[in-house]
C-alpha beads as a LAMMPS data file, in Angstrom:
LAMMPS data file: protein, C-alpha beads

158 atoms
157 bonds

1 atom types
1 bond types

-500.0 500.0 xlo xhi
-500.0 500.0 ylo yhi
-500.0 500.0 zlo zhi

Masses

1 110.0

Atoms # bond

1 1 1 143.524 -207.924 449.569
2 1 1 140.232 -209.074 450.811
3 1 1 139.340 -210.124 454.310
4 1 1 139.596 -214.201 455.416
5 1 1 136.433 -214.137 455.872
6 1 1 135.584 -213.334 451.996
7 1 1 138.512 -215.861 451.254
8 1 1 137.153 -218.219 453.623
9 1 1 133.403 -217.960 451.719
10 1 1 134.621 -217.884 448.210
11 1 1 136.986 -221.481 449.112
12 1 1 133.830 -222.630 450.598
13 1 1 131.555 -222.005 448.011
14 1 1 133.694 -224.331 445.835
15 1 1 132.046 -227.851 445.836
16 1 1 135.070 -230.195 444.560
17 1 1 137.889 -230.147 447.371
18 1 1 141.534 -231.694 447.427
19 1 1 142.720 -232.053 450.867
20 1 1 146.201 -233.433 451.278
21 1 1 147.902 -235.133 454.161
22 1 1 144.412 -237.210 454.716
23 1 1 145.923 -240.374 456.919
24 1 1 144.927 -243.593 456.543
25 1 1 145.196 -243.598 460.761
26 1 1 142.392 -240.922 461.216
27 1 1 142.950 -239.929 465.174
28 1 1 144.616 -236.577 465.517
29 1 1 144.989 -235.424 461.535
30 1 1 143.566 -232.108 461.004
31 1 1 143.539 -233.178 457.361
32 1 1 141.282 -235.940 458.194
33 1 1 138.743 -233.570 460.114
34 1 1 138.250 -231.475 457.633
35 1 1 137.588 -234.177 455.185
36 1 1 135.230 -235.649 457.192
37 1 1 133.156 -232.595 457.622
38 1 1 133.363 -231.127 454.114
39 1 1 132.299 -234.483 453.153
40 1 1 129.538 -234.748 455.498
41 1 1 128.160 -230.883 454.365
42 1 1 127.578 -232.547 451.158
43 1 1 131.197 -231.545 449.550
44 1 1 132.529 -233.831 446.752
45 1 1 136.287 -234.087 448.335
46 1 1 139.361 -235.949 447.426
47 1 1 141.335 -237.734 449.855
48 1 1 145.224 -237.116 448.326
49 1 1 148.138 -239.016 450.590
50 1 1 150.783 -240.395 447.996
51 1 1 151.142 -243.755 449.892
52 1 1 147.464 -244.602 450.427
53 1 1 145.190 -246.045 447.680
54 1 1 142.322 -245.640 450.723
55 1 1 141.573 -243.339 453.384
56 1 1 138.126 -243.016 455.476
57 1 1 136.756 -246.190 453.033
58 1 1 136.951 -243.577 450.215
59 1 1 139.309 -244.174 447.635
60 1 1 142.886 -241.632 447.899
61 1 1 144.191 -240.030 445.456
62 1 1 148.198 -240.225 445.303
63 1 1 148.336 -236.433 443.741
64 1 1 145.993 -233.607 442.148
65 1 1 146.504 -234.829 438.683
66 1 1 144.826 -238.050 439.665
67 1 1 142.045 -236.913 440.662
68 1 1 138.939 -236.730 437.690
69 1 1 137.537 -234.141 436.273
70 1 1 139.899 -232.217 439.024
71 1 1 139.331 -229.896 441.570
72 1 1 138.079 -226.093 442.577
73 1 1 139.798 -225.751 445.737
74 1 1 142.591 -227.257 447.571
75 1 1 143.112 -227.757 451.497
76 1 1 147.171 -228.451 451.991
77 1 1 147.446 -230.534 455.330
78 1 1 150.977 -231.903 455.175
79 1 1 154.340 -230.350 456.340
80 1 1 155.248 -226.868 455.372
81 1 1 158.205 -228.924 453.638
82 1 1 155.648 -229.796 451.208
83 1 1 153.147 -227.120 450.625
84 1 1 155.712 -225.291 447.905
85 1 1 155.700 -228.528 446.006
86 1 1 151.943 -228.644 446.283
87 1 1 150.985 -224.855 445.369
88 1 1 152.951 -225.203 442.026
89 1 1 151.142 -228.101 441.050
90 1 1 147.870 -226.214 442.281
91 1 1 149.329 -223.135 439.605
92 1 1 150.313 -225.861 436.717
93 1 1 146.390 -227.044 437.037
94 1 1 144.803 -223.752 437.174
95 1 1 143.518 -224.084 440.616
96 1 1 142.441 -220.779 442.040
97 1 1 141.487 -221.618 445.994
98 1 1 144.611 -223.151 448.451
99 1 1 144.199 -223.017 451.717
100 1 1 147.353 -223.899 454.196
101 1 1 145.915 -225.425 457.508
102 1 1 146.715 -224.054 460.436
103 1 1 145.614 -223.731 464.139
104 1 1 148.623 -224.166 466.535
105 1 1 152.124 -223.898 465.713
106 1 1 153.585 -223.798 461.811
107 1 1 150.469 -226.422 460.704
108 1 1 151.200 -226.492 456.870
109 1 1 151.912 -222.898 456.626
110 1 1 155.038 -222.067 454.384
111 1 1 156.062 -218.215 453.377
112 1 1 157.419 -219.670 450.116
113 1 1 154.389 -221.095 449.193
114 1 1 152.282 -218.241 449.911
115 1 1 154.211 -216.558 447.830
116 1 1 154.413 -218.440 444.693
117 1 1 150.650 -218.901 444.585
118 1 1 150.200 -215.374 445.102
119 1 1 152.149 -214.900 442.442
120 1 1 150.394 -217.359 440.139
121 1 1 147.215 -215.490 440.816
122 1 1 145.764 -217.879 443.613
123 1 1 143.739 -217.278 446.595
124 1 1 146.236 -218.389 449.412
125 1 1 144.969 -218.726 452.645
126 1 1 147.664 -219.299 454.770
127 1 1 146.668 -219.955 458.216
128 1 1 143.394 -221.348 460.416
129 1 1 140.804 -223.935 459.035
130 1 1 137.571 -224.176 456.453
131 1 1 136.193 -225.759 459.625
132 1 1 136.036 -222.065 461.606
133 1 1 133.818 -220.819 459.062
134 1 1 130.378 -221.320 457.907
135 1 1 128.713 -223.253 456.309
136 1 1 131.529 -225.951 457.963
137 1 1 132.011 -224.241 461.244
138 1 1 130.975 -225.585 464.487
139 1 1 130.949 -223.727 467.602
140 1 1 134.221 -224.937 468.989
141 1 1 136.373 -224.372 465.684
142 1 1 134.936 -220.850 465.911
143 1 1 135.855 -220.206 469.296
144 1 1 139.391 -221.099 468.247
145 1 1 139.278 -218.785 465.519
146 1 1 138.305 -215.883 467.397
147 1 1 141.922 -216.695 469.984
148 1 1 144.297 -217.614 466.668
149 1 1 143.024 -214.286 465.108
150 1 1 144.004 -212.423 467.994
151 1 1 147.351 -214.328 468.042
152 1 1 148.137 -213.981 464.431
153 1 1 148.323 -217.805 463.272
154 1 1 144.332 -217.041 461.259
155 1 1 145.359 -213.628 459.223
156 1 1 143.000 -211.312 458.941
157 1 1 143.309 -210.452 455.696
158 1 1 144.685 -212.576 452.100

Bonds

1 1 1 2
2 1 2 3
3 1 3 4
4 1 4 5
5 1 5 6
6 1 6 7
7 1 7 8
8 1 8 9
9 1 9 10
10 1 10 11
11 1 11 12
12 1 12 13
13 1 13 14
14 1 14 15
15 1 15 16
16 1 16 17
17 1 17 18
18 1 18 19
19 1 19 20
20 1 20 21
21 1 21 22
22 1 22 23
23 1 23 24
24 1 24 25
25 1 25 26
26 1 26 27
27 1 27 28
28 1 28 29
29 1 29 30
30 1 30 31
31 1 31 32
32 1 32 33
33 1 33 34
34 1 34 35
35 1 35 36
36 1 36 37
37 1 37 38
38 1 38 39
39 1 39 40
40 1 40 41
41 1 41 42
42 1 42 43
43 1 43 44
44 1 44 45
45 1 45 46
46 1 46 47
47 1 47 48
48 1 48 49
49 1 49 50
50 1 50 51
51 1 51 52
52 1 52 53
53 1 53 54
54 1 54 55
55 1 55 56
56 1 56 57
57 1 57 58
58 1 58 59
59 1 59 60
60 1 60 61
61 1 61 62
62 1 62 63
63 1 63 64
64 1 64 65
65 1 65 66
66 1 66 67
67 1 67 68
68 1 68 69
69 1 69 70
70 1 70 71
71 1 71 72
72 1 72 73
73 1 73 74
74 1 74 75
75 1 75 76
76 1 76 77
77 1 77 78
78 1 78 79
79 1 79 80
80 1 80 81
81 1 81 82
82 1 82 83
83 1 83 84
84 1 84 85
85 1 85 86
86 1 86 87
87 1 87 88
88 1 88 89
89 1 89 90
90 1 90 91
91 1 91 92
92 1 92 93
93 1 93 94
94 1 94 95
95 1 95 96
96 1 96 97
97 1 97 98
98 1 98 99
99 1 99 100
100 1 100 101
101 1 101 102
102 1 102 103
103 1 103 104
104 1 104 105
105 1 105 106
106 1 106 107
107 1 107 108
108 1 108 109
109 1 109 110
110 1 110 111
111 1 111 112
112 1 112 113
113 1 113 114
114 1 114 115
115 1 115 116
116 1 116 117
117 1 117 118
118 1 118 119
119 1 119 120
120 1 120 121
121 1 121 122
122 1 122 123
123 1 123 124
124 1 124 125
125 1 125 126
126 1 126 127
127 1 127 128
128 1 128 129
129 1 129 130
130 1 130 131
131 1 131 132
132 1 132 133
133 1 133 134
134 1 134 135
135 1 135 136
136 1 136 137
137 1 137 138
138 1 138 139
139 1 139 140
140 1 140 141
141 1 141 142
142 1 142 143
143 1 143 144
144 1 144 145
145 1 145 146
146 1 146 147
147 1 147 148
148 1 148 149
149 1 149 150
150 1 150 151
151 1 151 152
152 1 152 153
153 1 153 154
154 1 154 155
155 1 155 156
156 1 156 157
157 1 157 158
């Protein structure tokens, strides 16, 4: 196991990023925060949503096969329903990095997935955000990791 905050670097230091549940309604998506900064640090990220051909005037990607030349890292932002779904298909691409967004309540978080990418040899981080951590952090997102750490919903350890 290594700490998040090793996790949290080495996910970072990828430059290609899938995040998944990006909305084509941006207001209140988590998913569509975090694509908005990752792009704006200079990240080449992929918006997936499977029923949106645009998102944020970028073109949307309707999985992870779709997307050229693929992707490092992965951000799931959708329903714990569908994380499982999307870690296999992060393990069928060879995909090392998934992160499972979460701040308050069950985010994207699913035990099942954790455990299948674990299990496929991937760096799950299942809980918090990319945006509490440098170099994407801001001082607010860190704030709120410090609390969820305390509360359990960032782990401190993957």
């Amino acid at each position: 196991m290594v700490t998040v905050k090793q996790a949290a670097s080495d996910f970072l230091a990828s430059k290609r990023i899938a995040v998944t549940g990006v909305s084509r309604n941006p207001e209140g998506h988590g998913s569509n925060a975090v694509y908005q900064r990752l792009r704006a640090r200079g990240y080449q990220v992929f918006a997936i949503n499977p029923n949106a051909d645009e998102v944020e005037g970028d073109r949307c990607y309707h999985d992870l096969r779709s997307v050229p030349r693929g992707v490092d890292a992965v951000l799931i932002g959708t329903r714990p329903e569908t994380a499982e779904a999307t870690m296999r298909e992060c393990a069928s691409l060879g995909i090392r990095y998934v992160w499972m967004h979460r701040a308050v309540g069950a985010g994207s978080v699913s035990d099942a997935a954790t455990e299948y990418g674990r299990q496929h040899g991937i760096r799950v981080i299942d809980g918090g955000c990319p945006l509490m951590f440098d170099p994407a952090a801001d001082v607010g997102h860190k704030a709120m990791r410090f609390m969820l750490t305390r509360t359990g919903k960032v782990p401190r350890q993957v």
